[in-house]
C-alpha positions in Angstrom: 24.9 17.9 -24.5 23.5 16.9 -28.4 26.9 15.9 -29.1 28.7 14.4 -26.7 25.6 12.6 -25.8 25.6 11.6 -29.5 28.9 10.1 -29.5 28.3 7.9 -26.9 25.1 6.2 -27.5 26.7 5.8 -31.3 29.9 4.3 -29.7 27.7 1.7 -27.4 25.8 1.3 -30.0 28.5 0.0 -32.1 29.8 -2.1 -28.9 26.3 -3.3 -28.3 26.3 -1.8 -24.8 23.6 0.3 -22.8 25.1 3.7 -21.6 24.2 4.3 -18.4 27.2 7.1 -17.6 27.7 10.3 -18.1 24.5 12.2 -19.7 23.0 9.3 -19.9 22.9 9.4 -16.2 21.0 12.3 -16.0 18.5 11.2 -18.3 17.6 8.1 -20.3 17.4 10.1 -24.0 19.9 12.7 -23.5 19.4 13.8 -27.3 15.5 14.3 -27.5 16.2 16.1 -23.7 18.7 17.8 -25.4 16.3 19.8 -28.0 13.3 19.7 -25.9 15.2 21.5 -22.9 17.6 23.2 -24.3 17.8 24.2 -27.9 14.1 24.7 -28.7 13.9 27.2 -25.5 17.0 29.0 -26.6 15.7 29.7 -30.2 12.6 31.0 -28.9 14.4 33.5 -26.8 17.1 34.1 -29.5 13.8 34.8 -31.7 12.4 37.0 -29.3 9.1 34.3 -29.9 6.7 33.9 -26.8 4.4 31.4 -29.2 7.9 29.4 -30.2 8.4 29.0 -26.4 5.3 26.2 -27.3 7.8 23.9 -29.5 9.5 22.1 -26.7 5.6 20.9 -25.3 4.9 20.1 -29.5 8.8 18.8 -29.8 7.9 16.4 -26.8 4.8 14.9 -28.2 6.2 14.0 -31.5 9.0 12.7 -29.6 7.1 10.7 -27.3 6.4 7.8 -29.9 10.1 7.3 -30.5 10.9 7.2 -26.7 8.5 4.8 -26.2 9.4 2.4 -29.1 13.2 3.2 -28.2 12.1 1.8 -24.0 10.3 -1.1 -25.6 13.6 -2.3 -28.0 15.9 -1.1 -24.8 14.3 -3.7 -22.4 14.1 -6.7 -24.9 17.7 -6.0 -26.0 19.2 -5.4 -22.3 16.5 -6.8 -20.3 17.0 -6.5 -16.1 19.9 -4.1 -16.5 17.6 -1.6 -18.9 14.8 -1.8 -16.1 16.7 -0.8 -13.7 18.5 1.4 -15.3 15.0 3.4 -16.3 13.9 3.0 -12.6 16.9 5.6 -11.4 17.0 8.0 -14.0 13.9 10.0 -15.4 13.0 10.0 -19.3 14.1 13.6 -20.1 13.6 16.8 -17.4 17.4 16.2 -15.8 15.8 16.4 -12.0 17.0 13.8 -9.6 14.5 11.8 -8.0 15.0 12.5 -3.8 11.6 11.2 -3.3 12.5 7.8 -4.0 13.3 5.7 -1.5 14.5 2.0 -1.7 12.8 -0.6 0.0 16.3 -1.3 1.6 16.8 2.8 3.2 13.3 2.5 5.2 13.6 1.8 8.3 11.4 -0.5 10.1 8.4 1.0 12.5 8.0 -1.8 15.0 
């Protein structure tokens, strides 16, 4: 996931695109999910460390300044698109969002 999500934010990046396919359609920062999710948890376990299995929370605070400076460049570079694109998919935890309903997909009570 670290490197194939790697490659393509770099390529876009380079094309001055937003990726919104692939992992980046599971979450909007595929890398940071990437360690938080994955790689910490599994070097805790591989370490046989219940305390390490604390990093992701600690990875995810230290983390959080960069997301949030990465969303604020994000939406003045790609504007409407970006918005949207952060309203479907969620910031890092790969879970689909069934709960959300469009205004369009409720149907009318009267």
């Amino acid at each position: 996931m670290l490197v194939v999500a790697a490659c393509s934010v770099m390529r876009a990046y380079n094309r001055d695109q937003l990726v919104t396919s692939g992992v980046s359609a599971l979450v909007r920062h595929p890398i940071y999910s990437a360690w938080i999710v994955f790689i910490l948890p599994g070097l805790a376990f591989l370490s046989r460390s219940w305390p390490m299995l604390l990093t992701p929370l600690v990875a995810y605070a230290a983390f959080k300044m960069f997301i949030d400076r990465e969303d604020r460049y994000l939406q003045q570079r790609f504007g409407e698109a970006y918005l949207e694109y952060r309203a479907r998919v969620n910031e890092l935890i790969p879970v689909p969002r069934f709960w959300r309903r469009s205004a369009k997909a409720v149907p009318n009570a009267n």
